[in-house]
C-alpha positions in Angstrom: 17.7 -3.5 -18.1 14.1 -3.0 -16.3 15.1 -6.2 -14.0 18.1 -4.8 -11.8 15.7 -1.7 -10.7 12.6 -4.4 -9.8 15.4 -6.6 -7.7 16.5 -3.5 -6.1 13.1 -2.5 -5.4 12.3 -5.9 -4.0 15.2 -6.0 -2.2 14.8 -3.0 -0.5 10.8 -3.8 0.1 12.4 -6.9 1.6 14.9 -5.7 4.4 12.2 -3.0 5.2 9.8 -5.9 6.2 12.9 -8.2 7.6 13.5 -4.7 9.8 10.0 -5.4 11.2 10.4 -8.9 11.7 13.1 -8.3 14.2 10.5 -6.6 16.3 8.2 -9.9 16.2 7.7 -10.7 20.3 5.3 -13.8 19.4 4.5 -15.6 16.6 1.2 -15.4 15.5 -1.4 -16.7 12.6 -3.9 -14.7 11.5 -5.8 -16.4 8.2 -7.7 -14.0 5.8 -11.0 -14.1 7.7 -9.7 -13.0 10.4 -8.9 -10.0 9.8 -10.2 -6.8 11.2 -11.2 -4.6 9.2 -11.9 -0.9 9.8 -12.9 2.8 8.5 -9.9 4.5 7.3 -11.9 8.0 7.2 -10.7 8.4 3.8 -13.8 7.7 2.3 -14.8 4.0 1.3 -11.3 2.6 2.2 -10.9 0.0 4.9 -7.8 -0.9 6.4 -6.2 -4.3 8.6 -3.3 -4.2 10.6 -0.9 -6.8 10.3 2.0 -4.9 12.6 1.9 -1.3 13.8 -0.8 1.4 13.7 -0.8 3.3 10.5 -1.9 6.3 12.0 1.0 6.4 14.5 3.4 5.3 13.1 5.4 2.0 11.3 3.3 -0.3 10.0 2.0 -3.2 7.7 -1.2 -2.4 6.0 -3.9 -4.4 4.0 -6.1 -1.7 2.2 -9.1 -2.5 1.1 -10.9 -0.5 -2.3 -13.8 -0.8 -3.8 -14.9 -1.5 -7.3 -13.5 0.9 -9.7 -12.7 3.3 -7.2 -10.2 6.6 -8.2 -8.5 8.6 -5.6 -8.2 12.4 -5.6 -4.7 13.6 -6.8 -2.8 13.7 -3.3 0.4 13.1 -1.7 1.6 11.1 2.0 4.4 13.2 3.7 6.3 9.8 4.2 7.0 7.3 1.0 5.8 3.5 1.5 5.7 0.7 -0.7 2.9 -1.4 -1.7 1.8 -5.1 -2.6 -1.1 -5.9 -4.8 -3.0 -9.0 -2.9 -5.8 -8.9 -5.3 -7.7 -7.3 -7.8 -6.0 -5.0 -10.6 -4.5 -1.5 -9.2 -3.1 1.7 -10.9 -0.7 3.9 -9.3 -0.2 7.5 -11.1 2.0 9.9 -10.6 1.7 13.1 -13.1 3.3 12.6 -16.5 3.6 9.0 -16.3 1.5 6.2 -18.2 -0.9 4.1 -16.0 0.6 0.7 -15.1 -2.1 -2.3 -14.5 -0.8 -4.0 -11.6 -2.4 -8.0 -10.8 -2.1 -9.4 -7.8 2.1 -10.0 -7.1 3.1 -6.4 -8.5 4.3 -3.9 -6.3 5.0 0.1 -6.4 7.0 2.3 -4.5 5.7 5.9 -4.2 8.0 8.6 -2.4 6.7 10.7 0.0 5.5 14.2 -1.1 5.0 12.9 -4.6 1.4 14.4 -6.2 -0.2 10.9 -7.4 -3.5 9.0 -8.1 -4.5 5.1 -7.3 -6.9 3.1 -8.6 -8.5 -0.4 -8.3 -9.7 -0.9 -11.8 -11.0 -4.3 -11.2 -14.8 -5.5 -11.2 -14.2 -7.3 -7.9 -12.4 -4.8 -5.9 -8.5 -4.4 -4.5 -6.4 -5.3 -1.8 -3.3 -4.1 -1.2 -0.1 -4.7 1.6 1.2 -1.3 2.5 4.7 -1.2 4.5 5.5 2.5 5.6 8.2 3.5 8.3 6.0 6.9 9.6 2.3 7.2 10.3 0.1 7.3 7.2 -1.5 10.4 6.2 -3.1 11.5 2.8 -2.8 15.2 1.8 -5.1 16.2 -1.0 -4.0 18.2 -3.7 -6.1 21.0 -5.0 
């Protein structure tokens, strides 16, 4: 059954976030225009911390893409998992069928596995990345 491996996955998307929450020192609000977005350096993507600072280390990401933008094949040393917010996504490994993903859906990618993503929508994406290690992106040639 397709369900058990989602629960799992949920599950485990779950305790990695309730991991975090133990680390909350003060609660705190933060509605959706308020939040900060900035460059990524990995071309049109923006990013905005919710917890952590993805290029040191644990973190909870929103990532922002554009219209109908494709990323080069690559892979992330560390694996993460990710929320779709809004907007319809694609996440691609090699010899696997694309997946249209709406807002609620969520994918898991392992670390140093060669993939593509994609927003596919008109409107553009948002995602919620969780990753226990610093985010990096290594293209593959």
């Amino acid at each position: 059954m397709k369900i058990v491996p989602r629960v799992l996955a949920l599950l485990s998307m779950t305790l990695t976030i309730t991991a975090q929450a133990d680390s909350v020192r003060e609660s705190e609000i933060v509605p959706v225009e308020n939040l900060k977005w900035i460059a990524t350096g990995l071309g049109p993507l923006m990013a905005a911390p919710a917890y952590g600072d993805m290029s040191k280390g644990g973190h909870g990401t929103f990532i922002k893409f554009p219209q109908g933008y494709v990323t080069p094949a690559h892979t992330h040393t560390a694996g993460y998992r990710a929320i779709v917010v809004s907007g319809t996504m694609v996440n691609s490994e090699e010899g696997h069928a694309d997946v249209n993903m709406q807002a609620g859906s969520y994918w898991s990618q392992k670390g140093k596995h060669q993939h593509v993503t994609k927003c596919i929508s008109n409107t553009g994406c948002v995602v919620f990345m969780v990753q226990a290690d610093k985010f990096d992106q290594i293209s593959v040639k």
